[in-house]
RODO-2510 file (C-alpha; in nm, 4 decimals, decimal comma):
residues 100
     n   res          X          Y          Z
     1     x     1,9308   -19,1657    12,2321
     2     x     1,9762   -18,8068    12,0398
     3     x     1,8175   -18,7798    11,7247
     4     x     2,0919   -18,8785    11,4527
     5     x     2,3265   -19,0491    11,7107
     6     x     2,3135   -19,4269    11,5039
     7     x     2,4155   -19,1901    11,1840
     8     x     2,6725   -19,1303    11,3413
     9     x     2,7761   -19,4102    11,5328
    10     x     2,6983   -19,5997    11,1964
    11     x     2,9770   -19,3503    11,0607
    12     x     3,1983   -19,4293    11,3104
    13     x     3,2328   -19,7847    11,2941
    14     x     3,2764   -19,7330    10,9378
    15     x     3,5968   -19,5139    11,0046
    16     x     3,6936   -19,7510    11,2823
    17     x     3,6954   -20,0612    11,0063
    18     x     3,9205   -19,8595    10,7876
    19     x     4,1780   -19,6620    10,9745
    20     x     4,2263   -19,9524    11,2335
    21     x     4,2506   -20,2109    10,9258
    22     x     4,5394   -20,0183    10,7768
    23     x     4,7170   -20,1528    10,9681
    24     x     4,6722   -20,5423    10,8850
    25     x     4,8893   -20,5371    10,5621
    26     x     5,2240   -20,3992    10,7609
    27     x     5,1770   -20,6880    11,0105
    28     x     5,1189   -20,9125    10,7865
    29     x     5,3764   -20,8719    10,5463
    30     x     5,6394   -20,9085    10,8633
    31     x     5,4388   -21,2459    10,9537
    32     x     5,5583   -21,2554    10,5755
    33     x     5,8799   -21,1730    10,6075
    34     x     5,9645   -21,2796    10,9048
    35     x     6,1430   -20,9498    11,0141
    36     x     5,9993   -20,6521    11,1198
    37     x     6,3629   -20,4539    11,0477
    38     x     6,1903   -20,1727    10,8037
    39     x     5,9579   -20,0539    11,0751
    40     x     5,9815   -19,7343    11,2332
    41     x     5,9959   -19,8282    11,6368
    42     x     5,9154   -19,4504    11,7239
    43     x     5,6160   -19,4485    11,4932
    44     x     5,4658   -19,7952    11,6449
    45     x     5,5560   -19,6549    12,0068
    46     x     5,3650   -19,3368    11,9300
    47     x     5,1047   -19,5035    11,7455
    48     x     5,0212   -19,7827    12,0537
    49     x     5,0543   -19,4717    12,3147
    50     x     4,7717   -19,2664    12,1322
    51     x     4,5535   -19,5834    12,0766
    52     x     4,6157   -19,6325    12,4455
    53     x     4,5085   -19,2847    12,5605
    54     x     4,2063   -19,2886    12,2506
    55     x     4,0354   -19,6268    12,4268
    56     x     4,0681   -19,4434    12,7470
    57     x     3,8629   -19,1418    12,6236
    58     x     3,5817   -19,3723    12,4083
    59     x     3,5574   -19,5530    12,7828
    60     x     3,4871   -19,2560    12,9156
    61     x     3,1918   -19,1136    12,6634
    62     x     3,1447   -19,4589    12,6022
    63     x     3,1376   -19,5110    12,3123
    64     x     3,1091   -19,8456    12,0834
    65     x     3,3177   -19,7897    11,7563
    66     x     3,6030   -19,5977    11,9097
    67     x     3,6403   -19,8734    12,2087
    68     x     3,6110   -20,1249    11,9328
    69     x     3,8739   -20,0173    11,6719
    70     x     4,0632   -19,8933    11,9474
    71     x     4,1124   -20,2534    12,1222
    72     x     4,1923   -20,3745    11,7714
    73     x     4,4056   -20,1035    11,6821
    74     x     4,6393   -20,1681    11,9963
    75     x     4,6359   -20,5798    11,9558
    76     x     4,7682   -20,4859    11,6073
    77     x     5,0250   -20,2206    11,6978
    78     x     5,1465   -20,3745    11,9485
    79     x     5,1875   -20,6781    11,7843
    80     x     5,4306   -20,4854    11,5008
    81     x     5,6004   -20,3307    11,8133
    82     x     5,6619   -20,6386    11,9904
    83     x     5,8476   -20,7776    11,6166
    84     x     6,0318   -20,4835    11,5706
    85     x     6,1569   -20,4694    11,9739
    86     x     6,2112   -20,8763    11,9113
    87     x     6,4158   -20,8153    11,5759
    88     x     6,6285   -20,5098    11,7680
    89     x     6,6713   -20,7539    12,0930
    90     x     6,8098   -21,0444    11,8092
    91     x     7,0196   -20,8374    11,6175
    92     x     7,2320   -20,7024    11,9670
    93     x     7,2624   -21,1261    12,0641
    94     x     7,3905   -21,1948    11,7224
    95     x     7,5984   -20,9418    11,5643
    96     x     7,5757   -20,8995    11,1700
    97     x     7,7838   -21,2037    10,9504
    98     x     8,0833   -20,9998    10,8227
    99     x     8,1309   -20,8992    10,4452
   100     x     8,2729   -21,1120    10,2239
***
């Protein structure tokens, strides 16, 4: 192990916690809510697809924090992608109650 390395691996759990934590109170607030209609589907699409290619790269220098948030990040991602493409199939079935 280089000199330094559980600094820094320290560090990166750390930044793990919080970036792949921010994104707890948007799925939660749709568990809420029950709707995940204010989401951006790009964003989420993007968002899983980068997680997806980031866990591939921490597999492959191996390393602990990234693969962690990583795995965490994309259960939570794709969980607001899987509302928001659940809310989009629902609202093409049932077309919106007219105005009264």
């Amino acid at each position: 192990m280089q000199p330094g390395s559980t600094l820094l691996e320290t560090l990166g759990f750390i930044a793990a916690v919080l970036t792949t934590l921010s994104f707890l109170p948007q799925a939660l607030r749709i568990r809420r809510l029950g709707t995940a209609g204010d989401v951006s589907l790009t964003m989420y699409l993007m968002m899983v697809t980068g997680q997806v290619l980031w866990l591939i790269y921490a597999l492959v220098i191996s390393s602990p924090s990234m693969i962690a948030a990583n795995i965490v990040g994309i259960a939570l991602v794709g969980w607001v992608t899987g509302m928001k493409l659940r809310d989009l199939r629902r609202a093409r079935i049932r077309p919106p109650a007219p105005a009264e």
